[in-house]
N, C-alpha and C positions, 0 to 999 in steps of 0.2 A: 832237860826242858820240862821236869815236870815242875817246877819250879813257875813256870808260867800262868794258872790258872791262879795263884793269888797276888801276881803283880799285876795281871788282868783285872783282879777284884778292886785292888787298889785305886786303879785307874778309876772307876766305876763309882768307888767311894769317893775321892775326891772331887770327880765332876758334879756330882749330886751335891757336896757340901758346896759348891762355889756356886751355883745356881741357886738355891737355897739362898745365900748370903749375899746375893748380887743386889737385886732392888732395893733391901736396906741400905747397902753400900752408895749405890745410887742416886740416892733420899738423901745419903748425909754429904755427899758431893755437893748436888745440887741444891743443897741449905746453901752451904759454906760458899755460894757462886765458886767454885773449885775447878774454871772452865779452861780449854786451849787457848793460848793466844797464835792465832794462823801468822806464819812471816811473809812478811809482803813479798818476797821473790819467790813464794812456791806459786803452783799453778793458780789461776782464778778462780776453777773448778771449785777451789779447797776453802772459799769464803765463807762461801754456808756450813762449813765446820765450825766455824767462831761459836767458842763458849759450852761448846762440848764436854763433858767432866773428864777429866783427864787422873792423874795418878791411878790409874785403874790397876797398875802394875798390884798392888797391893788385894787385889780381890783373888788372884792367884794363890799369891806369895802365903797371903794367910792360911786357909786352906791345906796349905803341901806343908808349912810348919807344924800346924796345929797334930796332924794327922801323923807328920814323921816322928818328933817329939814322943806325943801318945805310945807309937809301936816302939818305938827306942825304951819308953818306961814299963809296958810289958816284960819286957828282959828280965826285969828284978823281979817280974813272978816265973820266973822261967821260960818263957817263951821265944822259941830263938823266931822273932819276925824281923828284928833290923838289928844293922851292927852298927857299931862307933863310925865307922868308917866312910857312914853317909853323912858326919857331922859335920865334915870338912866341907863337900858340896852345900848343904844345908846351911852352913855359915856363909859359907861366899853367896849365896842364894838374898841373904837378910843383908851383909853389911850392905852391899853394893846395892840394894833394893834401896836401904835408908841413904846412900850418897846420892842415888837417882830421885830420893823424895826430895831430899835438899837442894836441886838441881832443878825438880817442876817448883817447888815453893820458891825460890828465886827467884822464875821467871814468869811466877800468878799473883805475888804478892812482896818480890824484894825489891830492891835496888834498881837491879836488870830488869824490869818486867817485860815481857814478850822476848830475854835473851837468855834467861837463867844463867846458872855457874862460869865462871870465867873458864874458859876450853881449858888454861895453863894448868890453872888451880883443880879442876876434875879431872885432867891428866897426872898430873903428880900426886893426887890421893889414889886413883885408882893402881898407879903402877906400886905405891909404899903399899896397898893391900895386897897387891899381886904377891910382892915380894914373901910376905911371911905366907900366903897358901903356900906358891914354892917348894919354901923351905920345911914348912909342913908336911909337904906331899913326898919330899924326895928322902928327909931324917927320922919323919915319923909315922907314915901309913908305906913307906918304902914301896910306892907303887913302882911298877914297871916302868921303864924311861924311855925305852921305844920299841917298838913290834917295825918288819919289816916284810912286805907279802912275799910267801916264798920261802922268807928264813926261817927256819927254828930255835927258837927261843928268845929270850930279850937283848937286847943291844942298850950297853953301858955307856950314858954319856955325860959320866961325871959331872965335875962345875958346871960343864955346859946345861946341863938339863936346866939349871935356876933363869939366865937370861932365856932360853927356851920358853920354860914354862911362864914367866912373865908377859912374854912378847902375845903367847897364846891367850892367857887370861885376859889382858887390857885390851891386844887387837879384835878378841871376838865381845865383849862385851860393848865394844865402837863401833863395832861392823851391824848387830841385831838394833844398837841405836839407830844408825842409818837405813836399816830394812823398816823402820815403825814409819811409813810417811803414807801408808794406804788402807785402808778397814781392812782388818783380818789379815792382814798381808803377817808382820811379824811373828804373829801367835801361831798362824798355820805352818810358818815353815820353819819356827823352834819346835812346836808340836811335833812337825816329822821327822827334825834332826832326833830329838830325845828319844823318838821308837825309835829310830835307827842305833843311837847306842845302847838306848835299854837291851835290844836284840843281841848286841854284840856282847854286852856285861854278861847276858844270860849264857851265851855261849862259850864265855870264859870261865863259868862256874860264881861270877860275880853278882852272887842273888840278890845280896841288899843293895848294891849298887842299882843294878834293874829294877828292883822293887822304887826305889826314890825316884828314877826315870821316869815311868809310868805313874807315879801319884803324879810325880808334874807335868805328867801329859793328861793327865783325868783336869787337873785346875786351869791346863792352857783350854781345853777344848768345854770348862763349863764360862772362861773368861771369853771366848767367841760368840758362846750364847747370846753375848750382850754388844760383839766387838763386828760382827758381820754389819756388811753395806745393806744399810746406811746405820754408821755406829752410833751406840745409845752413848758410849763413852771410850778413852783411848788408854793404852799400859802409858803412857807417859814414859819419862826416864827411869819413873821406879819401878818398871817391867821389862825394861829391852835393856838396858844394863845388866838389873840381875841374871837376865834369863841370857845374856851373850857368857857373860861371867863363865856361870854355872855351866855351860854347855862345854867351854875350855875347860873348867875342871873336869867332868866326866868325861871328855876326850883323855885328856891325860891318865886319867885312872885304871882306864881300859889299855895304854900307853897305846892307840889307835891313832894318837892325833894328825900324824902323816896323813891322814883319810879328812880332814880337817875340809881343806879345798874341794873335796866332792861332796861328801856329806853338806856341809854349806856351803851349797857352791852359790845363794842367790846370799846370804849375807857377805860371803867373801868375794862376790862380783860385784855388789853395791858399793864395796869398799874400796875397790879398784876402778869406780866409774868413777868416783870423787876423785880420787889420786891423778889419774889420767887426764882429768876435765883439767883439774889445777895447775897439772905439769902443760898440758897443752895450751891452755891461755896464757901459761907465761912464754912459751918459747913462740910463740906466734903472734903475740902483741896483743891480744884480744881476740882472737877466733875461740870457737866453743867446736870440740869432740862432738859432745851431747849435745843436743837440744836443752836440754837441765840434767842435771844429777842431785841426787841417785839416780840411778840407773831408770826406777822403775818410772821416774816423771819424766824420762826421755822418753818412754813406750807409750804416757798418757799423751803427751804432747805430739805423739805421731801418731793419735787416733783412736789408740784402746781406749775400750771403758774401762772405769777404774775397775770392776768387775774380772772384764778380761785380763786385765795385767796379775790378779791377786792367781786367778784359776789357772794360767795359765804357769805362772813362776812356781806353783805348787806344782803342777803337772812335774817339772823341769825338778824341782827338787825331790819328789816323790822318786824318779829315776833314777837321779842321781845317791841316794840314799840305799837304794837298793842294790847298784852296784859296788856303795862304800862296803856293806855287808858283805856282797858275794866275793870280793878282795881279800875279804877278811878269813876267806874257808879255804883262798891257796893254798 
């Protein structure tokens, strides 16, 4: 653990760079009218959102590059601050950031406008990236394939590990998209997943891996600065894709991902209140589970302020994270 007081600093560095960088960002947003377009079936509430600057994902994203990059080229002066190894998060962090920017640009200035990327067409890019992390993760950083609490040592899951690690990469990167429907709601409760496994990398002896954690929890929590109710702007898809992404890669790395379902347990219950809404309207002719889905516009629509629902699903993930950890010291 002593490794902790300079992924702490990192943390520290980063959020100071992202705050720093935010009102230009902001500036050049709102030049470009670069605003939300609100879908007529979310809540009412969400009207006076219209025109909000939206790709914000990118005031992060920059930031945790610029910073990881940088200590990654200290190395050629000798400096052991990062290894290769966070190249791979680091990369899945940027493509899937630029498929979510093609995604908001879509849906502010294509074709689609107020529908961005055709669901088919961003499903089948995201799962051909999945594929080659994978394959990456499993032939060439040969991480661990699974941890199991209780057991000692890693558990071999051959081929299987690649549809595995796919299923992980695409479904968490879909699940943090569907957590983005509230101010601060997504950035707060990727912020807590990432301490939650930066803590766990540190405790594996995975110091670069926790050190990248924590820069991208310094960027999530200098992108709040700007993203709290009532937001100045939103991560768009180029933020809640890359950061679902990234989150399954660092699960997997830590080979934790089994702790997946706790650790996120509000983007992996958002994902299951769609699933459930859609299987239930069909086998019932038209009745609705939810009130709305996601999840968290059934809690608005049963009377939280949007406030309450954001404070409250942290609370709920904040626990839950801390028991993904404590699982992890069986």
């Amino acid at each position: 653990m002593n490794e902790t007081p300079l992924a702490l600093a990192l943390s520290g560095i980063s959020f100071m760079m992202t705050v720093i960088w935010g009102p230009p960002l902001l500036r050049i947003l709102k030049h470009f009218k670069i605003g939300k377009l609100i879908r007529v079936e979310g809540p009412d509430s969400h009207i006076s959102k219209m025109g909000t600057p939206t790709m914000g994902g990118v005031m992060i994203i920059a930031p945790v590059i610029l910073l990881t990059l940088l200590l990654n080229a200290a190395s050629l002066l000798g400096l052991n601050v990062l290894g290769r190894s966070v190249l791979v998060p680091l990369g899945t962090l940027f493509i899937y950031a630029a498929l979510g920017m093609l995604d908001d640009w879509e849906g502010i200035r294509g074709a689609r406008t107020g529908l961005g990327m055709r669901a088919r067409t961003k499903f089948f890019l995201q799962v051909v990236i999945a594929v080659f992390i994978s394959l990456t993760l499993k032939y060439i950083l040969d991480v661990p394939e699974m941890f199991w609490p209780g057991f000692n040592g890693e558990i071999s899951l051959g081929i299987f590990y690649i549809p595995i690690a796919v299923f992980i990469i695409v479904g968490m990167s879909n699940a943090v998209n569907l957590t983005d429907g509230l101010d601060g709601l997504a950035g707060l409760i990727s912020a807590t997943c990432f301490i939650a496994f930066g803590g766990i990398a540190l405790l594996q002896g995975q110091i670069f891996l926790a050190r990248f954690c924590f820069t991208l929890v310094g960027g999530l929590f200098g992108f709040l600065w700007f993203n709290v109710h009532p937001a100045q702007l939103f991560m768009g898809d180029t933020g809640s894709l890359a950061l679902g992404a990234t989150m399954g890669v660092v699960s997997l790395m830590t080979g934790q991902w089994l702790l997946l379902p706790i650790i996120a347990i509000i983007p992996v219950s958002e994902t299951l209140s769609v699933m459930l809404q859609v299987f239930f309207f069909k086998m019932t002719g038209g009745r609705r589970l939810f009130k709305m889905s996601p999840l968290h516009h059934h809690f608005e629509l049963s009377g939280w302020s949007e406030t309450q629902v954001v404070q409250r699903f942290w609370l709920v993930s904040l626990i839950a994270s801390i028991i993904g950890i404590s699982i992890t010291l069986v």
